[in-house]
N, CA, C and O of each residue as an XYZ file, in Angstrom:
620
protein
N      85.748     83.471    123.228
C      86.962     82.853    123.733
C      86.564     81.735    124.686
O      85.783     81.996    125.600
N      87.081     80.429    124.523
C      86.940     79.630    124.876
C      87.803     79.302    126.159
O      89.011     79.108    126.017
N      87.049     79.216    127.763
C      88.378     78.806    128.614
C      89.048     77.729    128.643
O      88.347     76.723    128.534
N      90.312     77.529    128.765
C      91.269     76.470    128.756
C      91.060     75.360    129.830
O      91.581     74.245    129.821
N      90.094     75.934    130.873
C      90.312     74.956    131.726
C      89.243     74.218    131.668
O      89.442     73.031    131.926
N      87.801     74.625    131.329
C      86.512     73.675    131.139
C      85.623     74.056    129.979
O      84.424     73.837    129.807
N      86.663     74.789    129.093
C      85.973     75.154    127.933
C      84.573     75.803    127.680
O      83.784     75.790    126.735
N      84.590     76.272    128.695
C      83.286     77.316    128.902
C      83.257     77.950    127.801
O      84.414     78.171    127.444
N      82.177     78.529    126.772
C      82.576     79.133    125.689
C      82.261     80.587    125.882
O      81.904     81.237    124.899
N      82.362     81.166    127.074
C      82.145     82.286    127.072
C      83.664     83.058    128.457
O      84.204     82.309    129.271
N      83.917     84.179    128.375
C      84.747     84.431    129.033
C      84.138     86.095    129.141
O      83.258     86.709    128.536
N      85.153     86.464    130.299
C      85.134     87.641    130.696
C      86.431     88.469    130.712
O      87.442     88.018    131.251
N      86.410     89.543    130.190
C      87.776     90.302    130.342
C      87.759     90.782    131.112
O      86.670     91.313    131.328
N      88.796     91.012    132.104
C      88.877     91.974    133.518
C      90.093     93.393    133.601
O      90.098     94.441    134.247
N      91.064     92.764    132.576
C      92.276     93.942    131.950
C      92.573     93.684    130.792
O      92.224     92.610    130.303
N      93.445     94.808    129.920
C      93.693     94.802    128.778
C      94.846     95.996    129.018
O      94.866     97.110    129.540
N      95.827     95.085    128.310
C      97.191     96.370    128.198
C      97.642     95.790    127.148
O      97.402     94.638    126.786
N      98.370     96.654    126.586
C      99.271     96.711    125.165
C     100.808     96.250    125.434
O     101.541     96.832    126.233
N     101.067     95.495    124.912
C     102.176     95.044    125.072
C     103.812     96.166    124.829
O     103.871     97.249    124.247
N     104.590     95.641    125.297
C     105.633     96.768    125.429
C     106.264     97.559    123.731
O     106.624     98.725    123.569
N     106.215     96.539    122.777
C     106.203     97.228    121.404
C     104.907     97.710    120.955
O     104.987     98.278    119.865
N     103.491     97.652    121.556
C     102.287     98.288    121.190
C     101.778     97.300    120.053
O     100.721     97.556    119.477
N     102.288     96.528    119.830
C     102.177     95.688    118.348
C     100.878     94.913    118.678
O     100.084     94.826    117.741
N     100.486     94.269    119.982
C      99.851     93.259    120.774
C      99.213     93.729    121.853
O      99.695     94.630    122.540
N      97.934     93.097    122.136
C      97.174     93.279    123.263
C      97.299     92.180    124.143
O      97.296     91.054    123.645
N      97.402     92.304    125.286
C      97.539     91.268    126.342
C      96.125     91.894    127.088
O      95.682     92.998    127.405
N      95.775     90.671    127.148
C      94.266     90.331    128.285
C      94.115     89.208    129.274
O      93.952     87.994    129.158
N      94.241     90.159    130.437
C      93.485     89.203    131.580
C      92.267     88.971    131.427
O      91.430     89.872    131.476
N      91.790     86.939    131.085
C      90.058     86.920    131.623
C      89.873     86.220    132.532
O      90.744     85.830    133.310
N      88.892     85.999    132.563
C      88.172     85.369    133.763
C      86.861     84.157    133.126
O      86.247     84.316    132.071
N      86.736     83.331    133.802
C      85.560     82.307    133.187
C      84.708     82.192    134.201
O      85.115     81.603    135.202
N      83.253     82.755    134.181
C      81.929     82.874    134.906
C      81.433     81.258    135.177
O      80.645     81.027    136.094
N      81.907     80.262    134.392
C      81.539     79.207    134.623
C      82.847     78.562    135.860
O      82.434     78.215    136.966
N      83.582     78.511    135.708
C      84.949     78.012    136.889
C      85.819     78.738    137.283
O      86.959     78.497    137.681
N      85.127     79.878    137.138
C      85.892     81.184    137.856
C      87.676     81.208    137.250
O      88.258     82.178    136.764
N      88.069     80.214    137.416
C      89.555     80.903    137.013
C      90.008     81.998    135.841
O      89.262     82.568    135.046
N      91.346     82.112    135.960
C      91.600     83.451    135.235
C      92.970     83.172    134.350
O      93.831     82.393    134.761
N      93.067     83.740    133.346
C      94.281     82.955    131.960
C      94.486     84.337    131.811
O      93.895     85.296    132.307
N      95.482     84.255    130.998
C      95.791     85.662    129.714
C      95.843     85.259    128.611
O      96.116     84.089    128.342
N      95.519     86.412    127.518
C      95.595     85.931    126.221
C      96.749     86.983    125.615
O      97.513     87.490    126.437
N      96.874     87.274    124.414
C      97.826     87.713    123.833
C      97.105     87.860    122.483
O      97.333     86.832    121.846
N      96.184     88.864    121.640
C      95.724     89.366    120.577
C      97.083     90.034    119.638
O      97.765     90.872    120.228
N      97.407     89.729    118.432
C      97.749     90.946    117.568
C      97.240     90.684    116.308
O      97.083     89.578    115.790
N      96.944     91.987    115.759
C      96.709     92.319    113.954
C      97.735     91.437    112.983
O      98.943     91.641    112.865
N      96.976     90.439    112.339
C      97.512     89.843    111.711
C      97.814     90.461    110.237
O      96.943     91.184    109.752
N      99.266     90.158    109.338
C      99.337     91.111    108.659
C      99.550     89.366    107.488
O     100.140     88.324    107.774
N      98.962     89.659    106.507
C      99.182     88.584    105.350
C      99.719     89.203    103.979
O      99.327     90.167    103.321
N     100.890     88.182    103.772
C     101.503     88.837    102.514
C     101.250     87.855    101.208
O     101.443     86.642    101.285
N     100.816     88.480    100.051
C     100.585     87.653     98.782
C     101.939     87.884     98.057
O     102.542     88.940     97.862
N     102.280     86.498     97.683
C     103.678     86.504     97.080
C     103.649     86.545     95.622
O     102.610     86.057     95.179
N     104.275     86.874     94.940
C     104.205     86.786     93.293
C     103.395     85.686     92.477
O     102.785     85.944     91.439
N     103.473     84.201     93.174
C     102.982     83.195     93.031
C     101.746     83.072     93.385
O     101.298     81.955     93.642
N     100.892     84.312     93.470
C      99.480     84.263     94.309
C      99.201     83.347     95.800
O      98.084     83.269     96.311
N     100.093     82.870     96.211
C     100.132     82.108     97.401
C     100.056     83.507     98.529
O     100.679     84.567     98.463
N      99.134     83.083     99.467
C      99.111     83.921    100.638
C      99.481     83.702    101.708
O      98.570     83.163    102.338
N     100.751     83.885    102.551
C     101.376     83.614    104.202
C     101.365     84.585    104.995
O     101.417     85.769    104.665
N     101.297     84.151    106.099
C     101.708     85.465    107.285
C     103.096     86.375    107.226
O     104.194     85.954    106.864
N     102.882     87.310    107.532
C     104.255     87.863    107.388
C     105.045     87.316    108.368
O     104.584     86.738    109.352
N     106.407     87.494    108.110
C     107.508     86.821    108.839
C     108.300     87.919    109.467
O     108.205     88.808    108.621
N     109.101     88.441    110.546
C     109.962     89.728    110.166
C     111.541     88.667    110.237
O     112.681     89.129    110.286
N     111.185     87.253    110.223
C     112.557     86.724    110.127
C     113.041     86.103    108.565
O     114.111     85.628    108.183
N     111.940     86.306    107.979
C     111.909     86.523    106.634
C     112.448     87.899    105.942
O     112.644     88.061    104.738
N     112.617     88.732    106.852
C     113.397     90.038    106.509
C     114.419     90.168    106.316
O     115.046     90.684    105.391
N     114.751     89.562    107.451
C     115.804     89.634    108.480
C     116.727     88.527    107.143
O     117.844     88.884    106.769
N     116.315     87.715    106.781
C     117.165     86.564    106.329
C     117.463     86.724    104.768
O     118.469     86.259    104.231
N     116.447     87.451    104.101
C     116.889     88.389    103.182
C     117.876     89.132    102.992
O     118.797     88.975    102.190
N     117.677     90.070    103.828
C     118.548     91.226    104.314
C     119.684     90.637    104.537
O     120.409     90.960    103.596
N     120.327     89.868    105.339
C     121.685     89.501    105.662
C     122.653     89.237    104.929
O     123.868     89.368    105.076
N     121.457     88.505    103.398
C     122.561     88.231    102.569
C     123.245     89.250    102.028
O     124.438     89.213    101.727
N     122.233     90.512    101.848
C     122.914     91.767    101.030
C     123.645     92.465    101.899
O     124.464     93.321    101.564
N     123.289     92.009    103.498
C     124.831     92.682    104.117
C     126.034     91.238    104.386
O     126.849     91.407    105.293
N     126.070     90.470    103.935
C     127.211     89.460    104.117
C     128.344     90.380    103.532
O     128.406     90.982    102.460
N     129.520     90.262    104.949
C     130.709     91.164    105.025
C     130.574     92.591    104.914
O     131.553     93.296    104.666
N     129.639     92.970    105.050
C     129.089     94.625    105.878
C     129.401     93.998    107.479
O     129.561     92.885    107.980
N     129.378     95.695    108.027
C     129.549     95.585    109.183
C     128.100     96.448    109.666
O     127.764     97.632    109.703
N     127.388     94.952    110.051
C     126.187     94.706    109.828
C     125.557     94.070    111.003
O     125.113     92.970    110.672
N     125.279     94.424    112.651
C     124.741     93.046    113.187
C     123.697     92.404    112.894
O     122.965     92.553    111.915
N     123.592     91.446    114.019
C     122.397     90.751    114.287
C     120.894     91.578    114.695
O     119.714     91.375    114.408
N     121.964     93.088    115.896
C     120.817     93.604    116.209
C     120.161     94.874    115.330
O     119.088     95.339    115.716
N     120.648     95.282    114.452
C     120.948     96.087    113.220
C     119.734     95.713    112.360
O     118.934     96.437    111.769
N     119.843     94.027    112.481
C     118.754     93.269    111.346
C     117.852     93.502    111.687
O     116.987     94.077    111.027
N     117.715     92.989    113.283
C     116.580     93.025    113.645
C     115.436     94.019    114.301
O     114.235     93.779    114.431
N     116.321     95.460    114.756
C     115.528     96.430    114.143
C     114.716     96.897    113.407
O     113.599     97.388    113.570
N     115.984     96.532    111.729
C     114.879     96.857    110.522
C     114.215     96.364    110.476
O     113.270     97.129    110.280
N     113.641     94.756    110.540
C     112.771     94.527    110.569
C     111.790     94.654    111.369
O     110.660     94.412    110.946
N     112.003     95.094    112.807
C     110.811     95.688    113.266
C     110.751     97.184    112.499
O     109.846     96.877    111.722
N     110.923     97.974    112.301
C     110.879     99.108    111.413
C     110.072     98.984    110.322
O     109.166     99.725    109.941
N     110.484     97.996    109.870
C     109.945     97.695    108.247
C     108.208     97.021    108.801
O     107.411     97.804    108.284
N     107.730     96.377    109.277
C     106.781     95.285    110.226
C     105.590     97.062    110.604
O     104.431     97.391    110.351
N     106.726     97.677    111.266
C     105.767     99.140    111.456
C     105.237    100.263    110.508
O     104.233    100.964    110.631
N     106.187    100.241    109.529
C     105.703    100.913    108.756
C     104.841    100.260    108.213
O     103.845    100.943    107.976
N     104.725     98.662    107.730
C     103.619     97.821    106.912
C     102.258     98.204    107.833
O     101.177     98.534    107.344
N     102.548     98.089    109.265
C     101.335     98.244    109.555
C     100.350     99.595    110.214
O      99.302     99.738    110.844
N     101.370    100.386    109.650
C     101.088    101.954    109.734
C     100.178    102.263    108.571
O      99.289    103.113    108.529
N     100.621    101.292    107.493
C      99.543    101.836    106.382
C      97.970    101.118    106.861
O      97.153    101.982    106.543
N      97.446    100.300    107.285
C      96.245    100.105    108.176
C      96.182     98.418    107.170
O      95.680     97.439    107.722
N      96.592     98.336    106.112
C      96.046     96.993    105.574
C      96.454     95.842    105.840
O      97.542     95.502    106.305
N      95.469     95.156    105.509
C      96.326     93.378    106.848
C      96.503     92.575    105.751
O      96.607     91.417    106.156
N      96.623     92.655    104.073
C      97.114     92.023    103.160
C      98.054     93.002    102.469
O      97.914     94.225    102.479
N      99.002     92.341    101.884
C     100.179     92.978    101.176
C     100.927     92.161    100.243
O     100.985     90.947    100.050
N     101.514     93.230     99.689
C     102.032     92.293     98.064
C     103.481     92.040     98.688
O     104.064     92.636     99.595
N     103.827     91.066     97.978
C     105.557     91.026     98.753
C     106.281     91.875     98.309
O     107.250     92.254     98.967
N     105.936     92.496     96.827
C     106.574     94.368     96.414
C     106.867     95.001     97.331
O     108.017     95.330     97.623
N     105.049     95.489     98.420
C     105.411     96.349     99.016
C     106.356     96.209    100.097
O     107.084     97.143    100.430
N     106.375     95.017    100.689
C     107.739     94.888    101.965
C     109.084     95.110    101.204
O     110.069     95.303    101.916
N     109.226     95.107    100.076
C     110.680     95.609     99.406
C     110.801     96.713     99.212
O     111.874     97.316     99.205
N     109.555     97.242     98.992
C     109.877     98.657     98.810
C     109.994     99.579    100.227
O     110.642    100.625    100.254
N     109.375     99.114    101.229
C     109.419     99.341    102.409
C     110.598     99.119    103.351
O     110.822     99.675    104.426
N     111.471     97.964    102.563
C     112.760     97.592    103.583
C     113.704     98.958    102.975
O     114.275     99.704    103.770
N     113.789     99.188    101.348
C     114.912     99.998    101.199
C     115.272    100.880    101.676
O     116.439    101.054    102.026
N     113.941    102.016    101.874
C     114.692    103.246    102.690
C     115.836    102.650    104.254
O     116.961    102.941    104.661
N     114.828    101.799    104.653
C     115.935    101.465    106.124
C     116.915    101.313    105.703
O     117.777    102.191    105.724
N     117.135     99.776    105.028
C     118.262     99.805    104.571
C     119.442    100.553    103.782
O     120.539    100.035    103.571
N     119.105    101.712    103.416
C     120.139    102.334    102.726
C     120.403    103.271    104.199
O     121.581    103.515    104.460
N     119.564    103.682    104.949
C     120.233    104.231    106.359
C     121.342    103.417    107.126
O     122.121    103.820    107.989
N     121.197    102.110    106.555
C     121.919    101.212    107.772
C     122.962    101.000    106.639
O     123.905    101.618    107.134
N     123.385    100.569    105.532
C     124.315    100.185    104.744
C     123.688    100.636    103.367
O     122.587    100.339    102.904
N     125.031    101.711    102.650
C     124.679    101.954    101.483
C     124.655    100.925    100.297
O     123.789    100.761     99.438
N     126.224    100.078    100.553
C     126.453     98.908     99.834
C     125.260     97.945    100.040
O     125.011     97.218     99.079
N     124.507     97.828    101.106
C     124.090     96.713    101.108
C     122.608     96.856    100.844
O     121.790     95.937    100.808
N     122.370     98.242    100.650
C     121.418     98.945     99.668
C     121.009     99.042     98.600
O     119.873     99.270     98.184
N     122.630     98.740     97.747
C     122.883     98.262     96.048
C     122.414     97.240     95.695
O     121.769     96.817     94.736
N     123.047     96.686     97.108
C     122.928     94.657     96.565
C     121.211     94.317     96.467
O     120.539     94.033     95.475
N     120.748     94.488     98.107
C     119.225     94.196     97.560
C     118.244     94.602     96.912
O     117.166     94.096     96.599
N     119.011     96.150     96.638
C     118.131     96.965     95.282
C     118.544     96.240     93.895
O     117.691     96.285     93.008
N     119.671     95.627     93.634
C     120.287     95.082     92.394
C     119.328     94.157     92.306
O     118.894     94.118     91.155
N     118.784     93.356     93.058
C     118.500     92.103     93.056
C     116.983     92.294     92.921
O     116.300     91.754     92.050
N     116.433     93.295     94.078
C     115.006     93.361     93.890
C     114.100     94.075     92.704
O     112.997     93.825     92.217
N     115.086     95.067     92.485
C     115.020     95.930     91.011
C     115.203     95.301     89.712
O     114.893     95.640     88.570
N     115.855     94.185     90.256
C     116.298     93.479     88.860
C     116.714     93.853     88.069
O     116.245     93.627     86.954
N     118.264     94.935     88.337
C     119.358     95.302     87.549
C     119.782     94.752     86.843
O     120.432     93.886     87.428
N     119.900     94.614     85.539
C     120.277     93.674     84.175
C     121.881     94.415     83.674
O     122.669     93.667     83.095
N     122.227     95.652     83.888
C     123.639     95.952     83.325
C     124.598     96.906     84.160
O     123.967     97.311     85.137
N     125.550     97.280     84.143
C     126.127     98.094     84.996
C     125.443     99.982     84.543
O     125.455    100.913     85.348
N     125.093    100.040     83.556
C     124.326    101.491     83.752
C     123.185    101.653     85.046
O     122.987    102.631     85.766
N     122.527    100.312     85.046
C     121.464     99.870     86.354
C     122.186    100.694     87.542
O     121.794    101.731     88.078
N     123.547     99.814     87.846
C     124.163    100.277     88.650
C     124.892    101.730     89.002
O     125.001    102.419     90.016
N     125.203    101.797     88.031
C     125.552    103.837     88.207
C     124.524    104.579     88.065
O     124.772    105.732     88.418
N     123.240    104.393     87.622
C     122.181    105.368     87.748
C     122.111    105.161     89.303
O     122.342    106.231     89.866
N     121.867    104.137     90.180
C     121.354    104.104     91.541
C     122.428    104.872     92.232
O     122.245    105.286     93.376
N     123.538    105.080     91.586
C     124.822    105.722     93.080
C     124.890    107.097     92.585
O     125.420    107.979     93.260
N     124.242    107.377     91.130
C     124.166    108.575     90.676
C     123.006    109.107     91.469
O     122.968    110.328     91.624
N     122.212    108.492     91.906
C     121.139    108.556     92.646
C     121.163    109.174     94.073
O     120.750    110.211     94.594
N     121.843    108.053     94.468
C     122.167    108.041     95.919
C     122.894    109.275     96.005
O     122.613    109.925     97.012
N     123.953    109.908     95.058
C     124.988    110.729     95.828
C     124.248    112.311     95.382
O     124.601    113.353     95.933
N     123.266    112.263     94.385
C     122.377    113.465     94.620
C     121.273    113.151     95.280
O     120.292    113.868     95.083
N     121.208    112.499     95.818
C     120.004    112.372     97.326
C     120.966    112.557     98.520
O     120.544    113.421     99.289
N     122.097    112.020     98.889
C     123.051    112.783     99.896
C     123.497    114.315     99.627
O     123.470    115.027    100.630
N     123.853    114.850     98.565
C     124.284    116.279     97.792
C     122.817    116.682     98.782
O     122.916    116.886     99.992
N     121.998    116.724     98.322
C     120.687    117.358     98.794
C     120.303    117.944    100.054
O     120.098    119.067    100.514
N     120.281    116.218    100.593
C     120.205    116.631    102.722
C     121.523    117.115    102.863
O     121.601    117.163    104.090
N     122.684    117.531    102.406
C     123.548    118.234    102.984
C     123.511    119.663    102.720
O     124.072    120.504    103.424
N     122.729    119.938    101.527
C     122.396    121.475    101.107
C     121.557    121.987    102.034
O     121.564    123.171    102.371
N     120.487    120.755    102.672
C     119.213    121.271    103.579
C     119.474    121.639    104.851
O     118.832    122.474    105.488
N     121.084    120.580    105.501
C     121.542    121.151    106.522
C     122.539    121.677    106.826
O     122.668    122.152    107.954
């Protein structure tokens, strides 16, 4: 790490704490050459390969902006969105890998999303599933309502 102030190329760490979502490391250093002291801000970078073999950083406002459309006229907030997508961001990086297919963030948003809106569960499953007829559509609610039947037998 290079210091900011005389580019010393060597630095010293003096603290290290985790930031308040745990996502990020924050570090106090120090520079042995001009003594002053900066912070930095480390996190695990997570890269997603898109269908197109193109590789970007993940976004969670790329989630988020997805998602909205399949709740447009749900009663749906802003802060609702942006939950799931931290939700969704944690579970990606619960599995430990720092590349990902853009599959798996879809397959990873649905469970949230069908907790937060069933309808709006259909829509981006219609879309991401690539439902071609209305049987598409009644198998998934045939779905859904013996996956609710179920957890209500369990509790």
């Amino acid at each position: 790490m290079h210091c900011p102030f005389c580019r010393h190329s060597d630095t010293r760490v003096i603290d290290s704490r985790t930031s308040d979502d745990g996502l990020a490391i924050r570090r106090r250093r120090q520079c042995p050459e001009c003594g002053k002291r900066f912070s930095t801000t480390e996190t695990a970078s997570l890269t997603v390969t898109k269908r197109s073999g193109i590789a970007e950083p993940f976004s969670r406002e790329k989630i988020v902006t997805g998602v909205r459309k399949a709740c447009q006229g749900r009663p749906v907030t802003d802060a609702d969105l942006a939950l799931l997508a931290q939700r969704v961001e944690e579970t990606l990086r619960a599995t430990g890998a720092s590349q990902l297919d853009a599959n798996d963030i879809g397959l990873a948003i649905l469970p949230s999303l069908r907790e937060l809106d069933e309808v709006a569960y259909l829509r981006f499953a219609s879309v991401y599933q690539a439902f071609e007829n209305l049987d598409d559509f009644e198998e998934a609610i045939a779905r859904l309502r013996r996956e609710d039947a179920a957890r209500a037998a369990e509790a």
